[in-house]
C-alpha positions in Angstrom: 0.0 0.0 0.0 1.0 3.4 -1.6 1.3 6.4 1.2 -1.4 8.9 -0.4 -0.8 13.0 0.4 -4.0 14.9 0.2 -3.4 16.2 -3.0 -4.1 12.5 -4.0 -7.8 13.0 -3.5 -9.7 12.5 -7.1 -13.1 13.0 -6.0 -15.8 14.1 -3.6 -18.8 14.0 -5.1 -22.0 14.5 -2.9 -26.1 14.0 -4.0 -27.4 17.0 -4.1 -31.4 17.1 -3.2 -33.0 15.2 -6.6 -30.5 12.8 -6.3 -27.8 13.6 -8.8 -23.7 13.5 -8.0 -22.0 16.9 -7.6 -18.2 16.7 -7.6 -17.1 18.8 -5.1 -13.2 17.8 -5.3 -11.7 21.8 -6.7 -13.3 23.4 -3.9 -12.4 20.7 -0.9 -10.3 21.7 2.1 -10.6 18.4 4.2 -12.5 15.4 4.6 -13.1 13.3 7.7 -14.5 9.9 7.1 -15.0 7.5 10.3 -15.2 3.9 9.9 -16.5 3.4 13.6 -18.2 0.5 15.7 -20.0 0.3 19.0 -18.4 -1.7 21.5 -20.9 -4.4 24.0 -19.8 -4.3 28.0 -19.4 -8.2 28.3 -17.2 -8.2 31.7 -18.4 -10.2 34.6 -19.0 -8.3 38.2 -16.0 -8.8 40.4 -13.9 -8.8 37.5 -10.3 -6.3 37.8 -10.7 -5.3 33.7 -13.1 -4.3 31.7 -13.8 -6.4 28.6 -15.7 -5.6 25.4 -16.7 -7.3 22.1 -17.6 -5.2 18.7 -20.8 -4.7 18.0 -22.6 -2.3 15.2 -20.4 -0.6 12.8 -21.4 3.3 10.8 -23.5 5.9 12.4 -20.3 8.1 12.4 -20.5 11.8 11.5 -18.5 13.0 8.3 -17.3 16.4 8.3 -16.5 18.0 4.6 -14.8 21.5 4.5 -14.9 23.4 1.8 -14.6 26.7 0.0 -18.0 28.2 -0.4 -19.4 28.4 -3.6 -22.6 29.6 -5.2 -22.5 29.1 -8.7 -24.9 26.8 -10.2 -24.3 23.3 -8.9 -21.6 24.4 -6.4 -21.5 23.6 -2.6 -23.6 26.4 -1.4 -26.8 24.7 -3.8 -26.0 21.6 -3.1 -25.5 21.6 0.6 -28.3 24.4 1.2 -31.0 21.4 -0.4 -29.1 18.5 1.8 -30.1 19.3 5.6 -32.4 17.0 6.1 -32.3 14.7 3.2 -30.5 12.0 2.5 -28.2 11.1 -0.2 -24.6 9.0 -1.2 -21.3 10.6 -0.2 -18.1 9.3 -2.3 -14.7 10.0 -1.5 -12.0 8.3 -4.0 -8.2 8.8 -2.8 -6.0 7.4 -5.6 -7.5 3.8 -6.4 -9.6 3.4 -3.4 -13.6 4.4 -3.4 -15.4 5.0 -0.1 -19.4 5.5 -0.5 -22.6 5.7 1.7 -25.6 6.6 2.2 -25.7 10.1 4.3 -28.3 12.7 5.9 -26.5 16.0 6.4 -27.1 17.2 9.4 -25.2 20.8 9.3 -24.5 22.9 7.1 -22.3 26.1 8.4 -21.2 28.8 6.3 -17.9 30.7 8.0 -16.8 34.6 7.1 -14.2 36.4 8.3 -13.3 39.8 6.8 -10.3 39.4 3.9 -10.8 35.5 3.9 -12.2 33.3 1.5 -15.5 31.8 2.9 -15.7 28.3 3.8 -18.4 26.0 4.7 -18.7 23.0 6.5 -21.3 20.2 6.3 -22.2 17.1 8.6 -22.9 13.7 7.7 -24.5 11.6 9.4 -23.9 8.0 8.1 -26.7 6.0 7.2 -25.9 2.7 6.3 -23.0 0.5 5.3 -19.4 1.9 3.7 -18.8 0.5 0.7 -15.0 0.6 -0.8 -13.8 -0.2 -4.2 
């Protein structure tokens, strides 16, 4: 396995509200994509350590950041339609593809004066991860 740099990222594309994929790789700062489980309490009272077993995986929260744009088709239409609904999220980082169904959950637009204004949205995972 190749050591990838972020610049390595080929694609983020994200379904905007009628269901159609809208790359949002050019204006992407960062990406966090959890692959999480829950954990079952399976120690036995008296016992010195806790033990665990896994239990469900997804349910994490993926955090995009991203330049704001409001062009046609850009992050601000896209994202504005998405609280609420859900859609697939795809991330490709050279030859690997993660994708899942999400809800976004947040959508925050930042300003400060003389910066370029960025947004960030929350997704909450829905289902399984798939990777290809």
């Amino acid at each position: 396995m190749a050591r990838i740099h972020g610049k390595d990222l080929t694609a983020v594309s994200v379904d905007d509200s009628g269901g159609s994929a809208r790359a949002l790789v050019a204006e992407t700062l960062s990406v966090s994509f959890p692959q999480i489980t829950e954990t079952h309490d399976t120690h036995t009272m008296g016992d010195d350590w806790k033990e665990v077993t896994g239990g469900l995986k997804g349910g994490g929260d993926i955090s995009h950041e991203f330049f704001y744009n409001n062009t046609a088709n850009n992050t601000d239409h896209v994202y504005s339609g998405r609280v609420g609904v859900e859609g697939t999220f795809t991330l490709t980082e050279g030859t690997v593809t993660y994708a899942c169904e999400t809800v976004v959950t947040d959508y925050t637009i930042e300003a400060a004066v003389g910066d370029m204004v960025k947004g960030t949205a929350t997704h909450r995972q829905t289902g399984a991860i798939t990777r290809s």
